[in-house]
N, CA, C and O atoms as a Tripos MOL2 file, in Angstrom:
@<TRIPOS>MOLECULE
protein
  284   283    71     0     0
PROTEIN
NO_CHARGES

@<TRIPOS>ATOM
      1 N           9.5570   14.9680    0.2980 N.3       1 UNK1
      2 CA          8.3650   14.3450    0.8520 C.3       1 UNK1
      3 C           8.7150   13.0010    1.4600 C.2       1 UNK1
      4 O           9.1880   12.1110    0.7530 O.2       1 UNK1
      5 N           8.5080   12.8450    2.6660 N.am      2 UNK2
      6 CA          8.3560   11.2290    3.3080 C.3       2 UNK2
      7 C           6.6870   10.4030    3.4490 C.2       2 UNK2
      8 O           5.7610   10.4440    4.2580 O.2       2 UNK2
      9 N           6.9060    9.8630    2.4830 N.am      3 UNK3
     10 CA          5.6530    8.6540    2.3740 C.3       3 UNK3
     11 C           5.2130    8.6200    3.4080 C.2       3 UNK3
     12 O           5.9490    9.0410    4.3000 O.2       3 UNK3
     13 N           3.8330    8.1180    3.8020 N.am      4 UNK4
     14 CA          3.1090    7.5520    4.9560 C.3       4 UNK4
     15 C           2.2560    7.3040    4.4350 C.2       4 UNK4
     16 O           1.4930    7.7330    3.5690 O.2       4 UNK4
     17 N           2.6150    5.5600    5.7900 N.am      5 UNK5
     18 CA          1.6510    4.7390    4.9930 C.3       5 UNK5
     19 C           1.0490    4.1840    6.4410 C.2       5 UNK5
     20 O           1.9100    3.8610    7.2600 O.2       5 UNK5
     21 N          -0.2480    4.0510    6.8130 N.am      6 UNK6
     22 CA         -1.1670    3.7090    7.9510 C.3       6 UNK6
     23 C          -2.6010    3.1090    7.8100 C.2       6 UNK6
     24 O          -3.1290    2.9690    6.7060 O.2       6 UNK6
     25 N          -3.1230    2.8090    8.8230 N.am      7 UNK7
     26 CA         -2.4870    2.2010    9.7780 C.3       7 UNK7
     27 C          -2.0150    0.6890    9.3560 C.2       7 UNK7
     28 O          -2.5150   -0.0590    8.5160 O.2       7 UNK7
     29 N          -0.9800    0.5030   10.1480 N.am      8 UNK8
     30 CA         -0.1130   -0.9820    9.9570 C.3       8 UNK8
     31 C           0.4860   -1.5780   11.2900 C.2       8 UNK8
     32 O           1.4490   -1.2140   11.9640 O.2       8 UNK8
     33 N          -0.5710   -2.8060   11.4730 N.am      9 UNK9
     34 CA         -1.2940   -3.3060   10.6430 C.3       9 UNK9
     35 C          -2.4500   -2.7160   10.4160 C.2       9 UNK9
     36 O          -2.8460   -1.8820   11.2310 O.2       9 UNK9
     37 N          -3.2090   -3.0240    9.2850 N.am     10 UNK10
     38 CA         -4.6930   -3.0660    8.6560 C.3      10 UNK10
     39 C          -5.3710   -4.2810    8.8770 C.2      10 UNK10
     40 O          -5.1100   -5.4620    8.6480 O.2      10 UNK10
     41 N          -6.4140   -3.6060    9.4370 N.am     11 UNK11
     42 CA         -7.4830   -4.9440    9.7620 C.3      11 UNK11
     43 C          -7.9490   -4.9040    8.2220 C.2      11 UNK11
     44 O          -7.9060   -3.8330    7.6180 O.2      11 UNK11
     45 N          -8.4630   -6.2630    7.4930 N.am     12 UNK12
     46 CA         -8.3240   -6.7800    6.2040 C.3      12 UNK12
     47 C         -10.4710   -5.7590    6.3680 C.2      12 UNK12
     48 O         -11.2360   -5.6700    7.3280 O.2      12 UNK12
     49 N         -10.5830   -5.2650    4.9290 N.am     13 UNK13
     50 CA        -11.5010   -4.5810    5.3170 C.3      13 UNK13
     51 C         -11.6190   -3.0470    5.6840 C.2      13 UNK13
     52 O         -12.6500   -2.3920    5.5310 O.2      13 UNK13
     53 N         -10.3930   -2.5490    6.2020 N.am     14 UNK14
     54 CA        -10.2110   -1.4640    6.1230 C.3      14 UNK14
     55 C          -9.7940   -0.5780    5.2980 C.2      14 UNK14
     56 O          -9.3460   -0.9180    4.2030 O.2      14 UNK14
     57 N          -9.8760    0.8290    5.7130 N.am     15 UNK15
     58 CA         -8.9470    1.4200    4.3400 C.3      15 UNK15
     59 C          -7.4000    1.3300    4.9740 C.2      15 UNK15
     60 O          -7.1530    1.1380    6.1650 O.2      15 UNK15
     61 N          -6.5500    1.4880    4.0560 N.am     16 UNK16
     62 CA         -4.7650    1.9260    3.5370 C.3      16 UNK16
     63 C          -4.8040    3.0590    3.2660 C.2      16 UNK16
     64 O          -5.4510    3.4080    2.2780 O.2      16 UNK16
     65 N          -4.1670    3.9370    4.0080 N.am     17 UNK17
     66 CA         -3.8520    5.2330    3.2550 C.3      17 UNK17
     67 C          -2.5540    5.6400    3.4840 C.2      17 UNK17
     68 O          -1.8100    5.5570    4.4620 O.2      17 UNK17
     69 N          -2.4260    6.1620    2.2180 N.am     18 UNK18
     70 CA         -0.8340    6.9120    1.8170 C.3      18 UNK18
     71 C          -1.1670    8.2390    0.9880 C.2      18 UNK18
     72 O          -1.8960    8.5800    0.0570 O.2      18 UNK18
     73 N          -0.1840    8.8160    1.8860 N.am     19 UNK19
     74 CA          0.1600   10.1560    2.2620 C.3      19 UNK19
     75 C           1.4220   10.6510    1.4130 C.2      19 UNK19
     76 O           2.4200   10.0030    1.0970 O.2      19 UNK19
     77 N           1.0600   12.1320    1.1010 N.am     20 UNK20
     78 CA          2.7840   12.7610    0.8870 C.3      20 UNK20
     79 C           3.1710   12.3410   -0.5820 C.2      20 UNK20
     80 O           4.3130   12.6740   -0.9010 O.2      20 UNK20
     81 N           2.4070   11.6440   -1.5750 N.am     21 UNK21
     82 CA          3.0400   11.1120   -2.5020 C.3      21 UNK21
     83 C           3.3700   12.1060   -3.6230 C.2      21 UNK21
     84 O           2.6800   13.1250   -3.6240 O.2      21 UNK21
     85 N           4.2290   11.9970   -4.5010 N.am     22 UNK22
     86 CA          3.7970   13.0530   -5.8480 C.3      22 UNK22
     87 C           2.6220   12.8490   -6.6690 C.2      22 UNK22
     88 O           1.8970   11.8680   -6.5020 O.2      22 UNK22
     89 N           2.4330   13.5980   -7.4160 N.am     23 UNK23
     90 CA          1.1920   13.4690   -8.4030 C.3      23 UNK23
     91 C           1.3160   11.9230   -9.0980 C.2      23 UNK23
     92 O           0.4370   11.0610   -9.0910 O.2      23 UNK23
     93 N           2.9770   11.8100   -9.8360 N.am     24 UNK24
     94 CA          2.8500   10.5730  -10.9130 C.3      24 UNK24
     95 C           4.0280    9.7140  -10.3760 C.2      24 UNK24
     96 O           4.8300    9.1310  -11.1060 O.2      24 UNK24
     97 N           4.0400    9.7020   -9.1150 N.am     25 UNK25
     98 CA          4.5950    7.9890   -8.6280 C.3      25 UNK25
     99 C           3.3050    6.9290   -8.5600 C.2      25 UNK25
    100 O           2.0960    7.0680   -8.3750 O.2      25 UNK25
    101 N           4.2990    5.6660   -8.8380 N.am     26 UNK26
    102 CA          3.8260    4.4320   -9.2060 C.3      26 UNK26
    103 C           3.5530    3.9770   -7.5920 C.2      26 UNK26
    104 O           4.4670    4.1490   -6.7850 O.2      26 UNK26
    105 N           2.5540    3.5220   -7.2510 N.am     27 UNK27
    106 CA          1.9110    3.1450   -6.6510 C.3      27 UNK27
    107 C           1.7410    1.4210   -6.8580 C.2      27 UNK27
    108 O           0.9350    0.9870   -7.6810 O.2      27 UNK27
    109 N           2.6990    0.3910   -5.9120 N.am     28 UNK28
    110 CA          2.4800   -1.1440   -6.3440 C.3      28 UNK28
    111 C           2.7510   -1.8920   -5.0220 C.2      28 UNK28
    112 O           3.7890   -1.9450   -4.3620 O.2      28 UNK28
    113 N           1.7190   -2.3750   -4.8390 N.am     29 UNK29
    114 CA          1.0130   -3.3580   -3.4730 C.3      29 UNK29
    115 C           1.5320   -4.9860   -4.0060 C.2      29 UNK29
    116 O           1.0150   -5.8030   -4.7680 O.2      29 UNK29
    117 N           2.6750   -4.9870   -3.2810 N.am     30 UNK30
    118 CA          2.9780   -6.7350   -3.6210 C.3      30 UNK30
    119 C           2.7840   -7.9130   -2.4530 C.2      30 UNK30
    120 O           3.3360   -7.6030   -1.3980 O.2      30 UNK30
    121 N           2.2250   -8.9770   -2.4410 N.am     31 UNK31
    122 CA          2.3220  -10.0550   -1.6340 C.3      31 UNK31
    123 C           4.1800  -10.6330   -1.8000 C.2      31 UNK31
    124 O           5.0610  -10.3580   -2.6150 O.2      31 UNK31
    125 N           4.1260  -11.5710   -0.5110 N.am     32 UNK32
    126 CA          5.0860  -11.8660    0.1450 C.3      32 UNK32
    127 C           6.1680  -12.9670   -1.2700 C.2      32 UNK32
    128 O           7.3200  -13.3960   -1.2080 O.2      32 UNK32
    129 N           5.2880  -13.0540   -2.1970 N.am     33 UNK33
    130 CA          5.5190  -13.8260   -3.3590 C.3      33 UNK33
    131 C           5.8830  -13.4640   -4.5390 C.2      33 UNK33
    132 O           6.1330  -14.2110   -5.4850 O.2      33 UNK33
    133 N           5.9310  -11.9950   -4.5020 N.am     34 UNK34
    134 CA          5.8740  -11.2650   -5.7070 C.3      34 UNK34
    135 C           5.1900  -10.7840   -6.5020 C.2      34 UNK34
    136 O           5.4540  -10.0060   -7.4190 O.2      34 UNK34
    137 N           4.1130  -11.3070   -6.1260 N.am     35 UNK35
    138 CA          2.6140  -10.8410   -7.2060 C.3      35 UNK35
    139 C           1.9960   -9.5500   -6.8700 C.2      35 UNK35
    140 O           1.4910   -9.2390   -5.7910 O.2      35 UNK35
    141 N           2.0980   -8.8640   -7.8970 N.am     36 UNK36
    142 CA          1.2180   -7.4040   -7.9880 C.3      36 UNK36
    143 C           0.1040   -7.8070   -7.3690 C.2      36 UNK36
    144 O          -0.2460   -8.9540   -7.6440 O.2      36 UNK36
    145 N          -0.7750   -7.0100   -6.3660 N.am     37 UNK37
    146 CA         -2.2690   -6.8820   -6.3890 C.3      37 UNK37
    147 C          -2.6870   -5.8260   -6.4210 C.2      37 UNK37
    148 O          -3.9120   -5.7030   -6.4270 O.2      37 UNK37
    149 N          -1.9410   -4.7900   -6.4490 N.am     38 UNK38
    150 CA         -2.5020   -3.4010   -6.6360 C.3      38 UNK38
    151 C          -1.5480   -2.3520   -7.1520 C.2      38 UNK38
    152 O          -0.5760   -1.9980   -6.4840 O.2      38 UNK38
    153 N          -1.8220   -1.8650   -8.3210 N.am     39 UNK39
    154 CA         -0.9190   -0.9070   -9.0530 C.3      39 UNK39
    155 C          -2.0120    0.3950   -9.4150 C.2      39 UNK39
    156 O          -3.1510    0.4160   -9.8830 O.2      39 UNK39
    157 N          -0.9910    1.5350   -8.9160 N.am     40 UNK40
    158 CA         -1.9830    2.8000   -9.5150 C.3      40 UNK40
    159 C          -1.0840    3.7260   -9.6580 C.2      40 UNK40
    160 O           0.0780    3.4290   -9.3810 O.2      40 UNK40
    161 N          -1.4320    5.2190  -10.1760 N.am     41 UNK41
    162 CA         -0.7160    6.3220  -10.0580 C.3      41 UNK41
    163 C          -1.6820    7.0220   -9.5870 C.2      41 UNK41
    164 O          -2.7610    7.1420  -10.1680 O.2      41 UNK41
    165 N          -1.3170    7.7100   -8.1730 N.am     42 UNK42
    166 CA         -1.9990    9.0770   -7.5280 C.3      42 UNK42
    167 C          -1.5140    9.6110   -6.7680 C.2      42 UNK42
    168 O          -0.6320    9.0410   -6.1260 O.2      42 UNK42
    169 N          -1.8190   10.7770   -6.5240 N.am     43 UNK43
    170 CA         -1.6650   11.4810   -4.7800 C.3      43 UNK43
    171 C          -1.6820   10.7910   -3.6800 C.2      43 UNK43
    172 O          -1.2110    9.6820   -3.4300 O.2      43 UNK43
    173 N          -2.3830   11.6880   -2.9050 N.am     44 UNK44
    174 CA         -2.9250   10.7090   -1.3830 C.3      44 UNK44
    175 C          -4.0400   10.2800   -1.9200 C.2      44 UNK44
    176 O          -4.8140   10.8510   -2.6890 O.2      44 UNK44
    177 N          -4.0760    8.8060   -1.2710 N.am     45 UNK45
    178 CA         -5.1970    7.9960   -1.2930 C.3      45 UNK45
    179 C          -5.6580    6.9860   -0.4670 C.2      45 UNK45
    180 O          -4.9190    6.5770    0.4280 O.2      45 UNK45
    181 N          -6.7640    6.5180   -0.6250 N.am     46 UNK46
    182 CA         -6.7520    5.3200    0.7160 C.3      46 UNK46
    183 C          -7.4250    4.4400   -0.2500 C.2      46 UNK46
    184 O          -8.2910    4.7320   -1.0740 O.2      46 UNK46
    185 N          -6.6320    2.8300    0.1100 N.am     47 UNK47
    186 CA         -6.6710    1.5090    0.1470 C.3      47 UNK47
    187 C          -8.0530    0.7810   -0.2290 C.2      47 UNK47
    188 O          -8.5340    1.8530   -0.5970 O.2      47 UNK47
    189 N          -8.8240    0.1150   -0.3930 N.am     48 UNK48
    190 CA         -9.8560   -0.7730    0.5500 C.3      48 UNK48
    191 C          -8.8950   -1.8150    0.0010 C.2      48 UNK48
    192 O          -8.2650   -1.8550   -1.0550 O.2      48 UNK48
    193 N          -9.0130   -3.0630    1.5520 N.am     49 UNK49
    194 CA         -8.1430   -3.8120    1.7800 C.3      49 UNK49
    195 C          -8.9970   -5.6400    1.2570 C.2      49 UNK49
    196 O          -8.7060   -6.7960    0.9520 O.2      49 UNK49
    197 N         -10.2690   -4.6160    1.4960 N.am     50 UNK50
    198 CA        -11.0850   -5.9550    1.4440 C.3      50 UNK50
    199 C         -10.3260   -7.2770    0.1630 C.2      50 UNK50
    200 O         -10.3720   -8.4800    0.4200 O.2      50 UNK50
    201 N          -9.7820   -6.8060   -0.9560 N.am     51 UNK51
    202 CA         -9.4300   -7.7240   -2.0370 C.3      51 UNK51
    203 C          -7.8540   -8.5490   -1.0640 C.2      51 UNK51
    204 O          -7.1870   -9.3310   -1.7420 O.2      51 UNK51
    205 N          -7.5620   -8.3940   -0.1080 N.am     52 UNK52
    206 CA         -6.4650   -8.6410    0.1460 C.3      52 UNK52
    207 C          -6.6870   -9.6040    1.4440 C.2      52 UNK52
    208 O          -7.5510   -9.3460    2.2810 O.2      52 UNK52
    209 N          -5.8890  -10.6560    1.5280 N.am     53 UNK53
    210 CA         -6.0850  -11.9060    2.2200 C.3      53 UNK53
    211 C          -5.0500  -11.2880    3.4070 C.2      53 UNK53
    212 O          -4.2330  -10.4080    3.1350 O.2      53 UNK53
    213 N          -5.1740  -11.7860    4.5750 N.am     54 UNK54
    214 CA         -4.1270  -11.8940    6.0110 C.3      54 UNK54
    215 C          -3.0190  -11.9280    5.2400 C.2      54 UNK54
    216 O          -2.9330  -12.5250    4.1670 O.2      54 UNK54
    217 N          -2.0600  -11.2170    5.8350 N.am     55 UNK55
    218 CA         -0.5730  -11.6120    5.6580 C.3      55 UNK55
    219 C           0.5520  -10.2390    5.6250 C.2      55 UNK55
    220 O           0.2080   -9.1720    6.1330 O.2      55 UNK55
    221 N           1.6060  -10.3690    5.1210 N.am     56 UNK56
    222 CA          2.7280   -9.4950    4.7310 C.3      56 UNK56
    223 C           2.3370   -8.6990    2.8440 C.2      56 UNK56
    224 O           1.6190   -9.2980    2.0440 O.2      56 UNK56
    225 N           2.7240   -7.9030    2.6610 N.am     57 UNK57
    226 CA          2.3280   -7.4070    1.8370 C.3      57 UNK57
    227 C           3.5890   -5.9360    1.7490 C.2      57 UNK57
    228 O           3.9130   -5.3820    2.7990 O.2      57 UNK57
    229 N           4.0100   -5.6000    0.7740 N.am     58 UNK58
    230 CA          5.1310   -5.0100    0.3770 C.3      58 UNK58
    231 C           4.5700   -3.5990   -0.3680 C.2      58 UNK58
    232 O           3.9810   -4.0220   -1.3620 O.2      58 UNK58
    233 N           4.4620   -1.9960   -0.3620 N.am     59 UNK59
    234 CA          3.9660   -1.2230   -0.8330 C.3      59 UNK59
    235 C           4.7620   -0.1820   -1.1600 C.2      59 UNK59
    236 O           5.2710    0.5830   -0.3400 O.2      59 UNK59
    237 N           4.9340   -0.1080   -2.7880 N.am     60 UNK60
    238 CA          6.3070    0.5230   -3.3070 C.3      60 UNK60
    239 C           5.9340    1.7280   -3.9160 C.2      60 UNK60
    240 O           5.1100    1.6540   -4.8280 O.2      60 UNK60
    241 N           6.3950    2.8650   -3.5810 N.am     61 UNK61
    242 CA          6.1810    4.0730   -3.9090 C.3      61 UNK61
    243 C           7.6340    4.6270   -4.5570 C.2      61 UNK61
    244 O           8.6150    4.3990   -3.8490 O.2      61 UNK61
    245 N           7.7820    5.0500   -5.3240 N.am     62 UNK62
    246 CA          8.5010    5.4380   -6.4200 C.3      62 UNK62
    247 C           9.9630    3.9190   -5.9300 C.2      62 UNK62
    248 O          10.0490    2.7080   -6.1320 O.2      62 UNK62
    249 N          10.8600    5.0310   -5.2090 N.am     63 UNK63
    250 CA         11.8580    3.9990   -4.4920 C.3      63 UNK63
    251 C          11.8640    3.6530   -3.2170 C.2      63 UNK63
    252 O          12.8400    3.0960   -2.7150 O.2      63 UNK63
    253 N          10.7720    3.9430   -2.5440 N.am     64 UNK64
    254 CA         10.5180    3.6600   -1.2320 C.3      64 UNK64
    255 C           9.3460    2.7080   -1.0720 C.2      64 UNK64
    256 O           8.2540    2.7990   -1.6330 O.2      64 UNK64
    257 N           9.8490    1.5560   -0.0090 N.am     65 UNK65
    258 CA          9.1590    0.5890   -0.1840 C.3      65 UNK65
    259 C           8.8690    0.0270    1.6300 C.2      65 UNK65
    260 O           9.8660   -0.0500    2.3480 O.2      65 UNK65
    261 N           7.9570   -0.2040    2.0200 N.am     66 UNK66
    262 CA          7.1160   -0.0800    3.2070 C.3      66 UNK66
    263 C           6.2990   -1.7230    3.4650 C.2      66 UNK66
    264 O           5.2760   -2.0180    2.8460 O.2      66 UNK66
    265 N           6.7090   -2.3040    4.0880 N.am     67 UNK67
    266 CA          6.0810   -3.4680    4.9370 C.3      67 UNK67
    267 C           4.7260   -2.9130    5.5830 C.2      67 UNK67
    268 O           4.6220   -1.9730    6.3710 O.2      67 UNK67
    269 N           3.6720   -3.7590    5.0380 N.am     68 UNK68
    270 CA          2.4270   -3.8810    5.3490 C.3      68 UNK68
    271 C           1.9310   -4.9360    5.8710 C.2      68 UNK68
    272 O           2.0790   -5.8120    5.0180 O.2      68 UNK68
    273 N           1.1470   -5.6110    7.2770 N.am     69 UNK69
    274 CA          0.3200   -6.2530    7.5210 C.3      69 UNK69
    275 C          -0.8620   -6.3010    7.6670 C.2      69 UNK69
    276 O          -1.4340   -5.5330    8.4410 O.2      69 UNK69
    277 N          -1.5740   -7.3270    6.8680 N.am     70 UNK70
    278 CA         -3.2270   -7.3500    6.7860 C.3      70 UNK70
    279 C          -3.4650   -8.5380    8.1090 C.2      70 UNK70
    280 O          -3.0940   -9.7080    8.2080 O.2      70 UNK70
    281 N          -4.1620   -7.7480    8.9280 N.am     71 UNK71
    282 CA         -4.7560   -8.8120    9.9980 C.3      71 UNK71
    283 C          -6.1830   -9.6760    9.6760 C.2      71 UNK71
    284 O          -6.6180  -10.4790   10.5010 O.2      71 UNK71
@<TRIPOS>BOND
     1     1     2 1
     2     2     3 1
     3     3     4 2
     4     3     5 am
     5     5     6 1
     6     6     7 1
     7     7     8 2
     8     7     9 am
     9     9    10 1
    10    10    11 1
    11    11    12 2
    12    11    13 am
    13    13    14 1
    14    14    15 1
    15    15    16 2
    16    15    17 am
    17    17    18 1
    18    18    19 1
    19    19    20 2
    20    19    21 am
    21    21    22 1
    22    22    23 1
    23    23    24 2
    24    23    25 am
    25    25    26 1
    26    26    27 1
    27    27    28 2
    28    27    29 am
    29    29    30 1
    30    30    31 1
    31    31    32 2
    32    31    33 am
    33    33    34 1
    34    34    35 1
    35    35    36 2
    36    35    37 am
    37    37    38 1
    38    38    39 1
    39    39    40 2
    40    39    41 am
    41    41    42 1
    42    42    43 1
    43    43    44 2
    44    43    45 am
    45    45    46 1
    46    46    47 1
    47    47    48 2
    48    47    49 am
    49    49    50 1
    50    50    51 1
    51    51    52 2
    52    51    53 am
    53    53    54 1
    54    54    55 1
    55    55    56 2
    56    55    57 am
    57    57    58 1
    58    58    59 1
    59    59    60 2
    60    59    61 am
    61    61    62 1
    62    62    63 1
    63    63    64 2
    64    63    65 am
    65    65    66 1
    66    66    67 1
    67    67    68 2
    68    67    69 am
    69    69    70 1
    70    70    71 1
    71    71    72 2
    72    71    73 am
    73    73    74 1
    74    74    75 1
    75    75    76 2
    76    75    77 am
    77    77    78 1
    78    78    79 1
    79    79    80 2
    80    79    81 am
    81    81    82 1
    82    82    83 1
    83    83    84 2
    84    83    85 am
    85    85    86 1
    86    86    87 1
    87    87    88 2
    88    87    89 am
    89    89    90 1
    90    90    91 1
    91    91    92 2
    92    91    93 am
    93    93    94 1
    94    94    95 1
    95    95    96 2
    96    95    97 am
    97    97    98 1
    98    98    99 1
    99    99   100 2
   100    99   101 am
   101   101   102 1
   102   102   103 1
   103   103   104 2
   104   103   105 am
   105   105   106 1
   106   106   107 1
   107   107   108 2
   108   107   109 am
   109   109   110 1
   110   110   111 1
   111   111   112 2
   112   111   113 am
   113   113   114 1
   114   114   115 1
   115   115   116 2
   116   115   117 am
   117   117   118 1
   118   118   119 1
   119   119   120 2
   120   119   121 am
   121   121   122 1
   122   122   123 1
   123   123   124 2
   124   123   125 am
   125   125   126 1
   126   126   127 1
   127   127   128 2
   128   127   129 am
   129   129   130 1
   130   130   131 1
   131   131   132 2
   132   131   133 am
   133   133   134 1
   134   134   135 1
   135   135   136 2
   136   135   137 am
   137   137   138 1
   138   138   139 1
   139   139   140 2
   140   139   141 am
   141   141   142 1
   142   142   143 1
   143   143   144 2
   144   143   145 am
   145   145   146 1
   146   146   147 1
   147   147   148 2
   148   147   149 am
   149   149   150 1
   150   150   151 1
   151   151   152 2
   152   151   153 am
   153   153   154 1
   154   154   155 1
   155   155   156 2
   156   155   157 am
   157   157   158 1
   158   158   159 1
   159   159   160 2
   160   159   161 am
   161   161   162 1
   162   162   163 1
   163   163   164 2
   164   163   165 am
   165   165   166 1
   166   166   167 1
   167   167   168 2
   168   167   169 am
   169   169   170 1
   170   170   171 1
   171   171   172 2
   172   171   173 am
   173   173   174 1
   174   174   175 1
   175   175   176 2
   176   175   177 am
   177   177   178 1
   178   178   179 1
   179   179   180 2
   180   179   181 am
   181   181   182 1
   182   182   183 1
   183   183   184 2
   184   183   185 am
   185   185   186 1
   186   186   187 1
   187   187   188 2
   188   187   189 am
   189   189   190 1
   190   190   191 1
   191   191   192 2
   192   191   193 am
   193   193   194 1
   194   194   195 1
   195   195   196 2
   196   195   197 am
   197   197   198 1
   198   198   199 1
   199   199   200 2
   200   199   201 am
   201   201   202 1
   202   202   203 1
   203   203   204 2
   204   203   205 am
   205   205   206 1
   206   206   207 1
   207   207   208 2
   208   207   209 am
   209   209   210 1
   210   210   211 1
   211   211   212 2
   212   211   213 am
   213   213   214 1
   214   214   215 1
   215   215   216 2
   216   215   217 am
   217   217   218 1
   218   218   219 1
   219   219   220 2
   220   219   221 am
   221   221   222 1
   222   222   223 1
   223   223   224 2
   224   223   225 am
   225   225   226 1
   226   226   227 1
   227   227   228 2
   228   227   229 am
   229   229   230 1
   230   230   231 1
   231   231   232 2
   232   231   233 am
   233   233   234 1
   234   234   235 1
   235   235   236 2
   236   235   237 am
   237   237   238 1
   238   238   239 1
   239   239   240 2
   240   239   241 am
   241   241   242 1
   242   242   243 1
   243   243   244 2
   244   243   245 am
   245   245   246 1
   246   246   247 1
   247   247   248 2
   248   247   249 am
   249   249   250 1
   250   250   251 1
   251   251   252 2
   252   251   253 am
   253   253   254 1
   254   254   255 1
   255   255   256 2
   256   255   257 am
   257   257   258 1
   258   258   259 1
   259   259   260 2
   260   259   261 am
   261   261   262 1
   262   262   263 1
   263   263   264 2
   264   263   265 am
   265   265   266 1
   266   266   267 1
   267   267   268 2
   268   267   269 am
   269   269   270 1
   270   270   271 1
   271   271   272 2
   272   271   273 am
   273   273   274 1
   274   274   275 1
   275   275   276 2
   276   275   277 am
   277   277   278 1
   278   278   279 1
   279   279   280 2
   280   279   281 am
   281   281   282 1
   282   282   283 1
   283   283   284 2
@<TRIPOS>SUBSTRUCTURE
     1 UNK1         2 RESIDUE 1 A UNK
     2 UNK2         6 RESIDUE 1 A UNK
     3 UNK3        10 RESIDUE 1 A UNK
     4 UNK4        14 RESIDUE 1 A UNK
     5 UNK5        18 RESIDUE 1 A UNK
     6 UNK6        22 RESIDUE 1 A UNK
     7 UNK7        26 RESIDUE 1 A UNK
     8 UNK8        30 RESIDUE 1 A UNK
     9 UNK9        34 RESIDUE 1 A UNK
    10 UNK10       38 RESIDUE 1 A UNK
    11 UNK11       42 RESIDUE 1 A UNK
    12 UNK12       46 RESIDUE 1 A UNK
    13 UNK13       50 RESIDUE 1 A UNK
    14 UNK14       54 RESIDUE 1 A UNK
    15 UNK15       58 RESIDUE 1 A UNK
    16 UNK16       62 RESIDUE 1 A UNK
    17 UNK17       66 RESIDUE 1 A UNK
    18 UNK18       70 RESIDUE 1 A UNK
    19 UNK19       74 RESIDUE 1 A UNK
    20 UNK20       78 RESIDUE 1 A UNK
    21 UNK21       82 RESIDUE 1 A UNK
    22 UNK22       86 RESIDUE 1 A UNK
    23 UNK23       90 RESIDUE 1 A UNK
    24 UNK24       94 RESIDUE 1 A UNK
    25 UNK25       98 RESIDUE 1 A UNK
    26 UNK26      102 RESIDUE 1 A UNK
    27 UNK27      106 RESIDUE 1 A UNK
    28 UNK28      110 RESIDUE 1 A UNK
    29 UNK29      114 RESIDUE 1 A UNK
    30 UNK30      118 RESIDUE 1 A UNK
    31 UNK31      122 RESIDUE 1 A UNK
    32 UNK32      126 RESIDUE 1 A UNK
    33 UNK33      130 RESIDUE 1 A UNK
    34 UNK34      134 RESIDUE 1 A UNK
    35 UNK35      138 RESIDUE 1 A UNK
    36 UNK36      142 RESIDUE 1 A UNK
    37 UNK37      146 RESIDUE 1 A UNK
    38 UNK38      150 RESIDUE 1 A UNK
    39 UNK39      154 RESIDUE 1 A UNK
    40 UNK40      158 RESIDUE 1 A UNK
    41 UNK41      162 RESIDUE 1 A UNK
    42 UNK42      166 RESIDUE 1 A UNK
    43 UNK43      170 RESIDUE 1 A UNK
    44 UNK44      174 RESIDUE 1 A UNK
    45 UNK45      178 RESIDUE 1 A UNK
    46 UNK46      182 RESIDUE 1 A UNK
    47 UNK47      186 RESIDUE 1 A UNK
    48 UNK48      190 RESIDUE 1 A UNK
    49 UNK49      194 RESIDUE 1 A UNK
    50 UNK50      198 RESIDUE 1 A UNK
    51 UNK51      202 RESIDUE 1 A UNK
    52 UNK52      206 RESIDUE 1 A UNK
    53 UNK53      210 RESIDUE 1 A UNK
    54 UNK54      214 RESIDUE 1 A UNK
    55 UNK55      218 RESIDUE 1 A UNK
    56 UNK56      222 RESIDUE 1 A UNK
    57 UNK57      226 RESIDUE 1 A UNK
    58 UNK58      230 RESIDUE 1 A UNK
    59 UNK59      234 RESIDUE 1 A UNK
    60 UNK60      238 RESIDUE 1 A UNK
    61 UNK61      242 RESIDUE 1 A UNK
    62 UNK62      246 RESIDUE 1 A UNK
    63 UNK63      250 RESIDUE 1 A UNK
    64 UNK64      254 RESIDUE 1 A UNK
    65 UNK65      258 RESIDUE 1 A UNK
    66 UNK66      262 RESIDUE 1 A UNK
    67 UNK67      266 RESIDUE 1 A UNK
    68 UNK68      270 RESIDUE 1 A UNK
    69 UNK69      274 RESIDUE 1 A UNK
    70 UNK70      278 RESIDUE 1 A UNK
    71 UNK71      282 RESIDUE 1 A UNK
């Protein structure tokens, strides 16, 4: 399976969705600083972005890890 992750950028407010995942990968949304803001385990799912400020943002799926911008 190859992850997908769209659209990127995300207008802040929108949904995130990722695609393709397994059932029980870790799901972890990091800022440019290191700080968790979003950890889950699921399938496909989509985002709301609204908790998330402008910027770079890092989205790690098992060992694959994907550059995100919030506009």
């Amino acid at each position: 399976f190859s992850t997908i992750v769209y659209p990127n950028p995300v207008k802040a407010g929108d949904n995130l969705t990722i695609e393709n995942t397994s059932p029980n990968d870790s799901i972890v949304i990091t800022s440019v600083s290191g700080a968790t803001v979003t950890k889950l385990v699921n399938e496909d799912l989509s985002i709301d972005t609204n908790n998330l400020s402008k910027g770079l943002y890092f989205v790690k799926v098992s060992n694959k890890i994907v550059k995100i911008i919030v506009e």
